[in-house]
N, CA, C and O atoms as a DFTB+ gen file, in Angstrom:
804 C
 N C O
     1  1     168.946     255.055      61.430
     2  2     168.020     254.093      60.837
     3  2     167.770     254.467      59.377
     4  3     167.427     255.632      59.174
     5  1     167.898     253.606      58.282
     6  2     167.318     254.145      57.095
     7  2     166.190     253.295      56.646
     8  3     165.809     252.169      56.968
     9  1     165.738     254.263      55.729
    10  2     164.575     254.203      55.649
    11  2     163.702     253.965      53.469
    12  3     163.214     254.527      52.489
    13  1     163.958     253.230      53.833
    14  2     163.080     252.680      52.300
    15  2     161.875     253.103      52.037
    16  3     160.936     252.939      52.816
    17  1     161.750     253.897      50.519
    18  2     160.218     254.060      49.845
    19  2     159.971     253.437      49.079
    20  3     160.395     253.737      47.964
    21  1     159.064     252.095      49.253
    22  2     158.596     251.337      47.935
    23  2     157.643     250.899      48.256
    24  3     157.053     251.022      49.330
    25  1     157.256     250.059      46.916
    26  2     156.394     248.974      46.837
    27  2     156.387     247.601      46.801
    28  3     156.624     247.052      45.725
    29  1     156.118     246.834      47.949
    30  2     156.646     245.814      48.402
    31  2     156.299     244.334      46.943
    32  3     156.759     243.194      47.008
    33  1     155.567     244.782      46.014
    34  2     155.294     244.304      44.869
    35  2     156.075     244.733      43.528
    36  3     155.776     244.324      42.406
    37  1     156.970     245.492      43.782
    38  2     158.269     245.887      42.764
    39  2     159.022     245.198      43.026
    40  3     159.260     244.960      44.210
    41  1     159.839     244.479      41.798
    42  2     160.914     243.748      41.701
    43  2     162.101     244.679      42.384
    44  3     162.894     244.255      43.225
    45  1     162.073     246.009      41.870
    46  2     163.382     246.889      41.849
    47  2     163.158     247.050      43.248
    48  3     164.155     247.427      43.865
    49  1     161.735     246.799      44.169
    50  2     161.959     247.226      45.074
    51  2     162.479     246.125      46.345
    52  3     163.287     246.163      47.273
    53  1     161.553     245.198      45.810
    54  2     162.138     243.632      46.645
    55  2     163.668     243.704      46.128
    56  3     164.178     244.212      47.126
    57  1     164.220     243.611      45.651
    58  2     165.997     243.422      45.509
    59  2     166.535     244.065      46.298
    60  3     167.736     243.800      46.321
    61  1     166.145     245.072      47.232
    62  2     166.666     245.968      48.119
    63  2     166.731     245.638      49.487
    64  3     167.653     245.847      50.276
    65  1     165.062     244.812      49.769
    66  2     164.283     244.233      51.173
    67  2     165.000     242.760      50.945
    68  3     165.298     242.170      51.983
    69  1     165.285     242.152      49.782
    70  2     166.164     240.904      50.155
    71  2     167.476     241.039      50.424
    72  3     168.047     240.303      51.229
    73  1     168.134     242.101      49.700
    74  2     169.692     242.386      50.329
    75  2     169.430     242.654      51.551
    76  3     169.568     241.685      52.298
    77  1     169.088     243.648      52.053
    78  2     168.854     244.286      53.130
    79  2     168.416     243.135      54.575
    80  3     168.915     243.227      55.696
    81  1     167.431     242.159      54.165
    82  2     167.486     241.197      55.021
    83  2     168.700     240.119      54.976
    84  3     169.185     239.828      56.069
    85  1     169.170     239.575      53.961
    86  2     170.137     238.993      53.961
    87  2     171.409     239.507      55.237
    88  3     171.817     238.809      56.165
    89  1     171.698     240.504      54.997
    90  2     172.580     241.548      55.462
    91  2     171.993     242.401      57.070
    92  3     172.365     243.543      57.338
    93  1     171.142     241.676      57.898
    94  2     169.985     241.902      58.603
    95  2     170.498     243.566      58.730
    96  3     171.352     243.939      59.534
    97  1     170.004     244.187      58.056
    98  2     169.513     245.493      57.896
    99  2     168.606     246.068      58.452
   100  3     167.498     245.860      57.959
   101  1     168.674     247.071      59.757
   102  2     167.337     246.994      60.133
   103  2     167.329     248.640      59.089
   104  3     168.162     249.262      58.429
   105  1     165.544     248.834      59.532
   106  2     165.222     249.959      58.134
   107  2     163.891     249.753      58.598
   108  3     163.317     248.843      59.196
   109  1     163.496     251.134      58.040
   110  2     161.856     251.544      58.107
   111  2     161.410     251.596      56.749
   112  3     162.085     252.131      55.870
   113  1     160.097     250.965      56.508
   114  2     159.785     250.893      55.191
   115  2     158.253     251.965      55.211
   116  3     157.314     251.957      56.006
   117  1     158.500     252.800      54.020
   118  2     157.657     253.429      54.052
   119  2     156.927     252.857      51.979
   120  3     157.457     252.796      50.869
   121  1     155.588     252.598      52.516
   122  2     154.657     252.451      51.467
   123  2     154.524     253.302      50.601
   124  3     153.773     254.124      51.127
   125  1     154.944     253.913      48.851
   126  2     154.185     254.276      48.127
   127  2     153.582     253.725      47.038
   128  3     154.192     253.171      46.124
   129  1     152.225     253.881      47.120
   130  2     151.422     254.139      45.800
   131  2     151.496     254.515      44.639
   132  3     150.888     255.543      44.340
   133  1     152.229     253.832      43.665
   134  2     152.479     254.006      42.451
   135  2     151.249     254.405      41.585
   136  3     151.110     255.413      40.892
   137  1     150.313     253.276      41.811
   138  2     149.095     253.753      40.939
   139  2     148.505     254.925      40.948
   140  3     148.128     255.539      39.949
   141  1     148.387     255.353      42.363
   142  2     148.224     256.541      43.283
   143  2     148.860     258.036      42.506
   144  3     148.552     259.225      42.583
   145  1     149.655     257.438      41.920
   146  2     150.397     258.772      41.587
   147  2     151.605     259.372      42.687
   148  3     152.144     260.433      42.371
   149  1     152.024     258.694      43.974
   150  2     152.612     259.064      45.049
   151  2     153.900     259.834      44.180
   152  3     154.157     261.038      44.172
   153  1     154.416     259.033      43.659
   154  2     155.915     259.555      43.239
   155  2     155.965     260.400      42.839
   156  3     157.028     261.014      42.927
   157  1     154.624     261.094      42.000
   158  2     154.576     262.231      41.101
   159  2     154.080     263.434      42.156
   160  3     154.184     264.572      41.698
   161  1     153.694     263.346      43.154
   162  2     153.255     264.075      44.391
   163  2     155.257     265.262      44.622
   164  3     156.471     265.055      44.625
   165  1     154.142     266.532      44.779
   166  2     155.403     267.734      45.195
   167  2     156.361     266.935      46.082
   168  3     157.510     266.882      45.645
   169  1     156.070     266.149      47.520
   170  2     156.540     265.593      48.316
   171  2     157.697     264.765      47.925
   172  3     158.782     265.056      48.429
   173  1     157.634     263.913      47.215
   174  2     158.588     262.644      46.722
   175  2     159.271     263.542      45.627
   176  3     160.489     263.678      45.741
   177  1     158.715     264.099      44.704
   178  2     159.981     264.392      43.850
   179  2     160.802     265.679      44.724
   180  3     161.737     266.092      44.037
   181  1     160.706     266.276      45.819
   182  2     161.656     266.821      46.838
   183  2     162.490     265.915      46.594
   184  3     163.622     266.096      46.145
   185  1     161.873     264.639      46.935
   186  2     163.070     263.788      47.962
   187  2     163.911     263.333      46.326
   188  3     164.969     263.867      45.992
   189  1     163.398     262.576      45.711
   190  2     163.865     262.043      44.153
   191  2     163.028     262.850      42.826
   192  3     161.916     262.511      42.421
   193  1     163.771     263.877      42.327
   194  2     163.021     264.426      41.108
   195  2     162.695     264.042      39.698
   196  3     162.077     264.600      38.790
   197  1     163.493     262.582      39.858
   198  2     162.565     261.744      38.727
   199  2     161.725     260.095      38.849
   200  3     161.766     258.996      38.295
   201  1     160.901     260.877      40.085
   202  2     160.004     260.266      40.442
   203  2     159.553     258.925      40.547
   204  3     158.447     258.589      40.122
   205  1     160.721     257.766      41.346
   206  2     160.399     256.612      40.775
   207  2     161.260     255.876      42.600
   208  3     161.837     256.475      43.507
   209  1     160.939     254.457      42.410
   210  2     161.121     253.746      43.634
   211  2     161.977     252.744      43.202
   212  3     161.969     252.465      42.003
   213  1     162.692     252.171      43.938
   214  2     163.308     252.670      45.628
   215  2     163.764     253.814      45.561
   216  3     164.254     254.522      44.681
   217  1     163.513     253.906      46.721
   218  2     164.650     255.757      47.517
   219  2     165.074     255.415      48.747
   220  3     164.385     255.437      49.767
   221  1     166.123     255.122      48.667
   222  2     166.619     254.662      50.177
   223  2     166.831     256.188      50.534
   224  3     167.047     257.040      49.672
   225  1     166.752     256.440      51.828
   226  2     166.802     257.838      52.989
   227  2     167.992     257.508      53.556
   228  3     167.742     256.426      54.087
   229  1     169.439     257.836      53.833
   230  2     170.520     257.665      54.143
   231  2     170.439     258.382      55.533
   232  3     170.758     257.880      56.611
   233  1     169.984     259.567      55.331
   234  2     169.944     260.652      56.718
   235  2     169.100     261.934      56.053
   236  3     168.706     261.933      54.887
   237  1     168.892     263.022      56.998
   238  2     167.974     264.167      56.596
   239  2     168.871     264.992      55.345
   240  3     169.968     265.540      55.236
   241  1     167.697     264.715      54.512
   242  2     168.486     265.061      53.224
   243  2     168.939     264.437      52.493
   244  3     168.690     264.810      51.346
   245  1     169.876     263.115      52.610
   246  2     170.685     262.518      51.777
   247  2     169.997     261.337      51.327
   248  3     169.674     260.464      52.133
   249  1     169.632     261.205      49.515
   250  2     168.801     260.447      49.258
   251  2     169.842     259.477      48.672
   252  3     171.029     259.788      48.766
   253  1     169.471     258.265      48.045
   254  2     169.885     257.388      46.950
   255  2     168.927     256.938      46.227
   256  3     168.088     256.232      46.785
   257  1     168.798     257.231      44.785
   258  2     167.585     256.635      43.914
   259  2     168.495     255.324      43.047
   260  3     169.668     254.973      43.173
   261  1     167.618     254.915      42.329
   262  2     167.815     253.395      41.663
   263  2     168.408     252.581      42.031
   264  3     169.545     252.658      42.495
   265  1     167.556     251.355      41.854
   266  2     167.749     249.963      42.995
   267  2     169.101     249.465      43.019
   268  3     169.631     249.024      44.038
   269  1     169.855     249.566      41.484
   270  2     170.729     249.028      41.776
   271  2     172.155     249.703      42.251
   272  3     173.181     249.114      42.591
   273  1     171.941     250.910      42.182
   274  2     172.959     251.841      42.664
   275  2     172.833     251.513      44.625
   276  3     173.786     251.212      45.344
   277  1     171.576     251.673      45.008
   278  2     171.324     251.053      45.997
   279  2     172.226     249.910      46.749
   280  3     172.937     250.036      47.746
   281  1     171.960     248.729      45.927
   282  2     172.080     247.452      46.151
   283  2     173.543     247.542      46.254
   284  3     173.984     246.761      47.098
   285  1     174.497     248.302      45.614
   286  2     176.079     248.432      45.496
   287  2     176.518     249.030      46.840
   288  3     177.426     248.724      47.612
   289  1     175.508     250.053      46.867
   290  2     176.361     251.101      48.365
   291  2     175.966     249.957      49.874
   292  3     176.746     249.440      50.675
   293  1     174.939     249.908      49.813
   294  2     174.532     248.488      50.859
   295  2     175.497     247.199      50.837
   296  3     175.963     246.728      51.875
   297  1     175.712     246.757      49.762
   298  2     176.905     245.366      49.749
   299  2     178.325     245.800      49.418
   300  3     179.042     245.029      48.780
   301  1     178.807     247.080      49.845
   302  2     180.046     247.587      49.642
   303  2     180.476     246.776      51.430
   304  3     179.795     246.719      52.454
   305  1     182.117     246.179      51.068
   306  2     182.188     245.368      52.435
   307  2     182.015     244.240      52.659
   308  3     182.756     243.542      53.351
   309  1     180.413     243.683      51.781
   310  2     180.721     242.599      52.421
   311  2     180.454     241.409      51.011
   312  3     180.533     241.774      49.838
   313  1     180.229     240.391      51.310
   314  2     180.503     239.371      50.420
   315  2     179.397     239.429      49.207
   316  3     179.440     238.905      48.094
   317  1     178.852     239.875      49.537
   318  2     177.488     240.163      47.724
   319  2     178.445     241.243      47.075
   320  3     177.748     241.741      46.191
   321  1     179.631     241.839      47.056
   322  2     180.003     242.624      46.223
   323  2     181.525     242.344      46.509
   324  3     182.196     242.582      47.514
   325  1     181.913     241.667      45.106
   326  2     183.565     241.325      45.580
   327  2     184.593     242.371      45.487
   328  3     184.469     243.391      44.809
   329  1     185.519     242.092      46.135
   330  2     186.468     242.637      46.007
   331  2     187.535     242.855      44.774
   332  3     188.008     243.967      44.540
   333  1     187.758     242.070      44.261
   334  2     188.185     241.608      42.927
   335  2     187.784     243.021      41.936
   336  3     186.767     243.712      42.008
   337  1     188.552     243.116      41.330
   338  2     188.459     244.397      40.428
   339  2     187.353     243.747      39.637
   340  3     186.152     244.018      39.647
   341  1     188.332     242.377      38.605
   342  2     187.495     242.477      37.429
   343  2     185.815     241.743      37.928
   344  3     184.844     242.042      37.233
   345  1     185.618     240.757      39.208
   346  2     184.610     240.553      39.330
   347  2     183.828     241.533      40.123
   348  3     182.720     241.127      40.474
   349  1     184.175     242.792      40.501
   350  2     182.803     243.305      40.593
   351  2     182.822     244.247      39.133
   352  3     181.805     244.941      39.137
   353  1     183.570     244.468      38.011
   354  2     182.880     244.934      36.836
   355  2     182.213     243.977      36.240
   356  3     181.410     244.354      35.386
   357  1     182.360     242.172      36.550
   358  2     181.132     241.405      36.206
   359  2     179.660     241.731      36.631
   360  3     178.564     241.650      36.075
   361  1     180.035     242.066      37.649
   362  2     178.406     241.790      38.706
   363  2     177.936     243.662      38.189
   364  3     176.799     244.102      38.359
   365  1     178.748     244.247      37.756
   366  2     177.890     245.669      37.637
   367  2     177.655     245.269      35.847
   368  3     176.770     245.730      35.126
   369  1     178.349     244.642      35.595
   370  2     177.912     244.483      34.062
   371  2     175.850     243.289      33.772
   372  3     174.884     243.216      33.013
   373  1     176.281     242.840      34.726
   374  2     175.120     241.882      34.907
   375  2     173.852     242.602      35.705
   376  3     172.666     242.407      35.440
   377  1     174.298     243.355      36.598
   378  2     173.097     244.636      36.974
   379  2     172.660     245.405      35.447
   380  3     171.437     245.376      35.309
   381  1     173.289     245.994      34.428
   382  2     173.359     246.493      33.205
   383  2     172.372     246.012      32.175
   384  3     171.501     246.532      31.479
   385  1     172.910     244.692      32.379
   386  2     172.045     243.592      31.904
   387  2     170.778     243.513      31.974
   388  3     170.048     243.650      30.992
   389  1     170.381     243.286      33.129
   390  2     169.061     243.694      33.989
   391  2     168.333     244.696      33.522
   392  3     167.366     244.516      32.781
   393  1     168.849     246.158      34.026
   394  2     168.421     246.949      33.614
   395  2     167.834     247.276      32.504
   396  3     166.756     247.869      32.552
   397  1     168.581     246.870      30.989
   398  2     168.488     247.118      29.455
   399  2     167.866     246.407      29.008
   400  3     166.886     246.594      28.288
   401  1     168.548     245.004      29.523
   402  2     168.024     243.637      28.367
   403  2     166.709     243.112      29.134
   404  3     165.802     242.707      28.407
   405  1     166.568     243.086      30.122
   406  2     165.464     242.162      31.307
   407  2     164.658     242.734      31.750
   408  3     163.486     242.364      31.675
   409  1     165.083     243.946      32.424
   410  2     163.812     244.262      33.255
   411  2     162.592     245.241      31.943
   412  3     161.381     245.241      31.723
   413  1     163.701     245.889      31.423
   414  2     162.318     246.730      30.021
   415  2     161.267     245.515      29.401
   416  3     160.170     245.922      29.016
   417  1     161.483     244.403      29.316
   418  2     160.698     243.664      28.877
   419  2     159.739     242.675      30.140
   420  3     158.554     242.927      30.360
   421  1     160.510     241.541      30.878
   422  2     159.942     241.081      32.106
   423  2     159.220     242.134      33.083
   424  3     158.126     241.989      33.628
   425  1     159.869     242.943      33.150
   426  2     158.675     243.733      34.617
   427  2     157.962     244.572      33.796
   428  3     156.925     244.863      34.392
   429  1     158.016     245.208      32.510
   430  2     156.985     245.960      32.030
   431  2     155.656     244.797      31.774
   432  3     154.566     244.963      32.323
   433  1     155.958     243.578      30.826
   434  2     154.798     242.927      30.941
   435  2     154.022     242.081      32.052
   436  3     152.987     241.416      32.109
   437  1     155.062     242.453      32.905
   438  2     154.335     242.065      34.884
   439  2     153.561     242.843      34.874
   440  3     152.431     242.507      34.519
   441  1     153.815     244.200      35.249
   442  2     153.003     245.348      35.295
   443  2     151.845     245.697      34.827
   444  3     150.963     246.304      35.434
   445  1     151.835     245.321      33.756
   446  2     150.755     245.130      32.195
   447  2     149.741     244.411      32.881
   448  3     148.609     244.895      32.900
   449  1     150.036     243.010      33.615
   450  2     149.653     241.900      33.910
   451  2     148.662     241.885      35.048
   452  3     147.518     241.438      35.126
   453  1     149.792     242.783      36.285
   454  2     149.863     242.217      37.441
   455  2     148.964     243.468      38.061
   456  3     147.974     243.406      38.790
   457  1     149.700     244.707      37.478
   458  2     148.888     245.963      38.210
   459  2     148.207     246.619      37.648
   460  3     147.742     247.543      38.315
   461  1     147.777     246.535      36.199
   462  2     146.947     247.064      35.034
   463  2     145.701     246.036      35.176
   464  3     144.521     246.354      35.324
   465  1     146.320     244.535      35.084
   466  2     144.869     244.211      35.041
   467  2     145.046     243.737      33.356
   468  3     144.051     243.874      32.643
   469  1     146.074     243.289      32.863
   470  2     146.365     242.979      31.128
   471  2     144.763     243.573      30.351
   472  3     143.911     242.882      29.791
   473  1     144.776     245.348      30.617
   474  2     143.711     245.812      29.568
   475  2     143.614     245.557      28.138
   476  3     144.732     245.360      27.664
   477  1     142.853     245.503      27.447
   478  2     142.958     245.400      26.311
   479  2     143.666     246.551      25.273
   480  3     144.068     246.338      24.129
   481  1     143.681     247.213      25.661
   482  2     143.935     248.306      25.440
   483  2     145.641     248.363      25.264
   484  3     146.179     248.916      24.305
   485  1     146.374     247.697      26.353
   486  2     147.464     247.355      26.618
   487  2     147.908     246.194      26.051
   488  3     149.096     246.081      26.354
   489  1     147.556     245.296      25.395
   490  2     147.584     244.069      25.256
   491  2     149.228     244.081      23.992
   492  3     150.418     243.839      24.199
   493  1     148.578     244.420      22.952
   494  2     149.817     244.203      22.353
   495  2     151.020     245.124      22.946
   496  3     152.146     245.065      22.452
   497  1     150.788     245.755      23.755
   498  2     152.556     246.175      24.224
   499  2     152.486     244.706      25.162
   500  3     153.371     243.855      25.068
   501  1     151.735     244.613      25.736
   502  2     152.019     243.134      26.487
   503  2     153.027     242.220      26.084
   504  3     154.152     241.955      26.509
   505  1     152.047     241.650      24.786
   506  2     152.490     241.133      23.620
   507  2     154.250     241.323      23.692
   508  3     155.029     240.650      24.367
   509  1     154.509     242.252      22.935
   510  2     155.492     242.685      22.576
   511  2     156.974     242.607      23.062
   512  3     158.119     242.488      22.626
   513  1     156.076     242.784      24.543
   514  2     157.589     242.481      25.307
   515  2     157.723     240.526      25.520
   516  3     158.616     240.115      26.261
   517  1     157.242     240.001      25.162
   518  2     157.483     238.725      25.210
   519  2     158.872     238.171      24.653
   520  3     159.608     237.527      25.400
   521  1     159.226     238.438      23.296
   522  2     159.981     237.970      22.690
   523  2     161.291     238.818      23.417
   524  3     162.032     237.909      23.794
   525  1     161.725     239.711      23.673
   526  2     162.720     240.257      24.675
   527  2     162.795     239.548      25.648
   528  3     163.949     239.301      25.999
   529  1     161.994     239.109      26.242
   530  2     161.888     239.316      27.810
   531  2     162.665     237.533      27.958
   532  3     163.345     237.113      28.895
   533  1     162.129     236.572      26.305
   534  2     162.650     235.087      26.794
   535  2     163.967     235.118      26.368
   536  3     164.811     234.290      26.711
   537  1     164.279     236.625      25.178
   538  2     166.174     236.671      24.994
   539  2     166.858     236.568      25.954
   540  3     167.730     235.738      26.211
   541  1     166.344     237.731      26.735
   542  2     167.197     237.486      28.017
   543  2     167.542     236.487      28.992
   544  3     168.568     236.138      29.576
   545  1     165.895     236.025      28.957
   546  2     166.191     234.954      29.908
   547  2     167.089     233.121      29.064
   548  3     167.283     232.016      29.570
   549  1     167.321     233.566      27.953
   550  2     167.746     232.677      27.371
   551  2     169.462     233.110      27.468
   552  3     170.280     232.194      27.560
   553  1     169.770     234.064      27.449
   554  2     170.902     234.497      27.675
   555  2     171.224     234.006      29.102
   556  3     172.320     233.511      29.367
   557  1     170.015     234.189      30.226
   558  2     170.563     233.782      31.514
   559  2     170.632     232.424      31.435
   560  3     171.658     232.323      32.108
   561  1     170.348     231.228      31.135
   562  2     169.793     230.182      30.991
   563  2     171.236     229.688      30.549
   564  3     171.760     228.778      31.192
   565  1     171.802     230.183      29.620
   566  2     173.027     229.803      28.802
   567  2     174.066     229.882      29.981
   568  3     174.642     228.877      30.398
   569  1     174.304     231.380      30.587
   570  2     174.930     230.794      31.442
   571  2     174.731     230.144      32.802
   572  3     175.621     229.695      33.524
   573  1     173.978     230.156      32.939
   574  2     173.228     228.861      34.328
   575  2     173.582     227.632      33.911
   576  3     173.894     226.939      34.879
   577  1     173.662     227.111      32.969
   578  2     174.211     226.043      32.661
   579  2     175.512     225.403      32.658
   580  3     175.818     224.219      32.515
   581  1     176.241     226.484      32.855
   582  2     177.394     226.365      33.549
   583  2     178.285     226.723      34.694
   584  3     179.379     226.254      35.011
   585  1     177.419     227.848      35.347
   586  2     177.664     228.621      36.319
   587  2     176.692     228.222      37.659
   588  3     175.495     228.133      37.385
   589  1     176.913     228.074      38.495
   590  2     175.777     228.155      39.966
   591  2     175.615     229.802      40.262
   592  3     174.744     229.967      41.117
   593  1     176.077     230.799      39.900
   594  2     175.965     231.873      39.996
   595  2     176.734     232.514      38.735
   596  3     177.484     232.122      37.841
   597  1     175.920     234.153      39.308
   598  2     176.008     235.231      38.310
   599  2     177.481     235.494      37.565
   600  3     177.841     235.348      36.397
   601  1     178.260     236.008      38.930
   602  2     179.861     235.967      39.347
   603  2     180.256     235.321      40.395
   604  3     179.606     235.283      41.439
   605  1     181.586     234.637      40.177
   606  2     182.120     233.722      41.187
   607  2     181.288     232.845      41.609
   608  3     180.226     232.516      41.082
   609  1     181.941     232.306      42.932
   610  2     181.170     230.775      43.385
   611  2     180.297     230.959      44.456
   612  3     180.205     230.098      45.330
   613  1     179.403     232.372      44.492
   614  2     178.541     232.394      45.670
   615  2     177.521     233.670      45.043
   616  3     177.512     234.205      43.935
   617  1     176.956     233.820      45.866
   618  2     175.425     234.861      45.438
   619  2     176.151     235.889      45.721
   620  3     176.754     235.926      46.794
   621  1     176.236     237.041      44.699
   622  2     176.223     238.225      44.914
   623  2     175.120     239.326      44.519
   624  3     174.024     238.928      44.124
   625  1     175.362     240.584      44.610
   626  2     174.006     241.702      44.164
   627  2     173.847     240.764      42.689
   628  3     172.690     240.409      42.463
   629  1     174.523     240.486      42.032
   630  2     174.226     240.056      40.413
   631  2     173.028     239.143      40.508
   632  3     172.060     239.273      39.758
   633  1     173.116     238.176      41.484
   634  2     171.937     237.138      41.359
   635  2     170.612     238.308      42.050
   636  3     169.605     238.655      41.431
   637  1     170.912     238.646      43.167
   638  2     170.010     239.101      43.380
   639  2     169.203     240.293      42.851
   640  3     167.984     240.274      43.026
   641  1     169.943     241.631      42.036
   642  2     168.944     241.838      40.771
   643  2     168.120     240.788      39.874
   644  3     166.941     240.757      39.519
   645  1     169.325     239.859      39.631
   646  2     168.575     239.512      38.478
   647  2     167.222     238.055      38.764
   648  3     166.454     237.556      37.942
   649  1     167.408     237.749      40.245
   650  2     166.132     237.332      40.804
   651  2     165.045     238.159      40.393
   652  3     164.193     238.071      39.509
   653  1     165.367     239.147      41.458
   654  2     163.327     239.809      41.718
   655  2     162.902     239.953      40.793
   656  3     162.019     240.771      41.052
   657  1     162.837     239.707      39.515
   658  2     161.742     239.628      38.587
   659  2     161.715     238.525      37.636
   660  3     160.795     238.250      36.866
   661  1     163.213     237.716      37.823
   662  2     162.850     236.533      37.205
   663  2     161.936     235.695      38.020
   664  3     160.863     235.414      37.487
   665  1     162.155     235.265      39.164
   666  2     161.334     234.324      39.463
   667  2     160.125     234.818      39.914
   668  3     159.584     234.100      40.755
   669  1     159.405     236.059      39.538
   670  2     158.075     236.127      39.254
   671  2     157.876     236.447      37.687
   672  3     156.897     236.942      37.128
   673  1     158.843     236.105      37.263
   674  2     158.240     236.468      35.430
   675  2     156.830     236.174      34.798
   676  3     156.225     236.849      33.966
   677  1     156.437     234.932      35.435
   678  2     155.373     234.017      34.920
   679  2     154.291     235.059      34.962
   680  3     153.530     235.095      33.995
   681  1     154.122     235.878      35.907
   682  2     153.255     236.755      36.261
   683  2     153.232     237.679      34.599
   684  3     152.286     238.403      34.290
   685  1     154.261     237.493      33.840
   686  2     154.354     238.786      32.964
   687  2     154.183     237.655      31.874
   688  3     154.635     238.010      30.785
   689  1     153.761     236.659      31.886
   690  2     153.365     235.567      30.631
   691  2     154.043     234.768      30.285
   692  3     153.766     234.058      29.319
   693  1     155.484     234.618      31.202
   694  2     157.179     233.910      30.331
   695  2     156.560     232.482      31.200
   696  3     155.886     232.303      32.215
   697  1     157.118     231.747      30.318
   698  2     156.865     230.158      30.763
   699  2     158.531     229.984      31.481
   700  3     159.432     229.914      30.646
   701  1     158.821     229.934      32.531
   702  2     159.994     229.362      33.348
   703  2     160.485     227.964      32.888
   704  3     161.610     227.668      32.488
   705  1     159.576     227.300      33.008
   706  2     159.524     226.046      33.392
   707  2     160.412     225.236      31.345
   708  3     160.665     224.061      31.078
   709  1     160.570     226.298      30.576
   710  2     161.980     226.173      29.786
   711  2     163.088     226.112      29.649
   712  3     163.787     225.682      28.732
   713  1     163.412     226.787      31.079
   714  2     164.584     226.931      31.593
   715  2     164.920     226.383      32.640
   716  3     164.647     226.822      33.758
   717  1     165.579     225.312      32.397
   718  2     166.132     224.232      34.010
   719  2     167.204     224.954      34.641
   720  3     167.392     224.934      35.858
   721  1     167.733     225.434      34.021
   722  2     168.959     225.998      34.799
   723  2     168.449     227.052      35.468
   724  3     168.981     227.238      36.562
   725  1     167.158     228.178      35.017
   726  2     167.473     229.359      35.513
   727  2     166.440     228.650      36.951
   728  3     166.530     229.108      38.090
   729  1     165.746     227.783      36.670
   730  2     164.876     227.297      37.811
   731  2     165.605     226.753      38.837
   732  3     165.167     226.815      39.986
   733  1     166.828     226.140      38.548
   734  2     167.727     225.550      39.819
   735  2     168.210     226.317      40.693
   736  3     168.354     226.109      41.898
   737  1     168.634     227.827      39.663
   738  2     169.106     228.883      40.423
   739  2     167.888     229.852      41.188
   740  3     168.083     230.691      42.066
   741  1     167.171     229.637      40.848
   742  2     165.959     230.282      41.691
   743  2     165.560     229.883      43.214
   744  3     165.220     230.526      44.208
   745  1     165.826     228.106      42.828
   746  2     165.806     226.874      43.832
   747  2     166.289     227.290      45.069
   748  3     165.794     227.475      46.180
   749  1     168.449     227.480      44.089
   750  2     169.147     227.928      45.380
   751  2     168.971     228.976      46.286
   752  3     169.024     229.028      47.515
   753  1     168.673     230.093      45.103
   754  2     168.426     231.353      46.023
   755  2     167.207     230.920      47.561
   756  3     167.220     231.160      48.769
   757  1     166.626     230.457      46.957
   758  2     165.377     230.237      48.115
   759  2     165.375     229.648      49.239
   760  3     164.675     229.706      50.250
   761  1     167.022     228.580      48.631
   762  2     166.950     227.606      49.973
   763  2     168.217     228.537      51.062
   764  3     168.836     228.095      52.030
   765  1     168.267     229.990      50.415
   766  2     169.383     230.497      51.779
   767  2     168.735     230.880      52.599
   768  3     167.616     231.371      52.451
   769  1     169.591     230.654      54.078
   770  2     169.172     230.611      55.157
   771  2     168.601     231.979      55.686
   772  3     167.819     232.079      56.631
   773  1     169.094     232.992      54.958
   774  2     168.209     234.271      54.914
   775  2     167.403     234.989      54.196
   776  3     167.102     236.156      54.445
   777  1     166.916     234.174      53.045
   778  2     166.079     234.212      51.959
   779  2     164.799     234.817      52.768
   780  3     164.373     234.597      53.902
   781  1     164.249     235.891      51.445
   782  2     162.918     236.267      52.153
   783  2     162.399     236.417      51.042
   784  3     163.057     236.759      50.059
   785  1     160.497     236.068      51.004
   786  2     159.675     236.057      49.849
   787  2     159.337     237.182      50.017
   788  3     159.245     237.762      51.099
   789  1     159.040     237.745      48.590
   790  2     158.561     239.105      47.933
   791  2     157.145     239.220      48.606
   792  3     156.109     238.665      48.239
   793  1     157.373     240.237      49.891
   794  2     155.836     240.354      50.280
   795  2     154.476     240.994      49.647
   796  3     154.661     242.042      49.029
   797  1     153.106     240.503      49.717
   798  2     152.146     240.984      49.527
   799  2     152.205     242.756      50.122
   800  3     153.000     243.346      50.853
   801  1     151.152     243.117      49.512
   802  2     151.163     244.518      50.353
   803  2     150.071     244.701      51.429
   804  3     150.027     245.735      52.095
């Protein structure tokens, strides 16, 4: 059985609980407390020593940290990760993407937003990440407009990184509703038959 450490309110961490259901994965989810300080606890950095979520538990001992390294070893096999040479260096180039261009801006000013409480104090980094956060999504937007997906003609890990925090961006101040394309693709994702919403905690 493996076993997931997150927060069911992390993007990085929902991208894992939607593959994972997609792919009916069964798995034990174990809750940490970010605000809490959990990750920074002797305990967790055993398990991951730079202290951060997801941590998938493979077996006693054998960890995997970052979501999207995750999301690769889980869809190795089957159809979210192609076979195709050059399209899965698309779909890891578009995880990349994520990582650099999207998530430093969209989920930091979620966070700001969502689990800070947009302090004042915080405000202009808030701020700040705005203008990043609509590059990217203008970059996604560009190609949504011609593409129904990330790579190739079906959902792979690519859409689904680059879901869990777009379609809660709004939460981090980005107006969606600029982007028709990236909203259609949000649409689709939602209407699959194994789609699951980003749970409350």
């Amino acid at each position: 059985m493996l076993t997931i450490f997150g927060d069911s309110q992390s993007g990085n961490c929902y991208k894992v609980q939607l593959l994972m259901h997609h792919l009916d994965i069964e798995h034990v989810w174990v809750h940490v407390n970010i605000l809490a300080g959990e990750t920074r606890a002797p305990e967790f950095l055993a398990k991951n020593p730079n202290g951060k979520i997801p941590l998938l538990q493979l077996a006693a001992g054998s960890y995997l940290a970052e979501s999207n390294a995750i999301l690769n070893y889980l869809a190795e096999g089957t159809s979210y990760l192609p076979k195709d040479r050059l399209k899965r260096a698309q779909v890891l180039g578009w995880q990349f993407f994520e990582q650099y261009s999207h998530e430093p801006y969209i989920a930091v000013a979620r966070f700001i937003a969502k689990y800070l409480g947009l302090p004042e104090e915080r405000r202009k980094d808030f701020e700040a990440k705005q203008s990043g956060g609509n590059q990217a999504l203008a970059v996604m937007e560009r190609h949504l407009c011609h593409h129904p997906w990330f790579v190739g003609d079906a959902m792979t890990i690519a859409d689904i990184s680059l879901y869990a925090y777009t379609h809660v961006a709004h939460e981090g101040g980005f107006d969606l509703s600029k982007y028709p394309s990236i909203n259609s693709w949000i649409k689709r994702i939602g209407e699959h038959p194994r789609h699951m919403k980003m749970l409350s905690r």
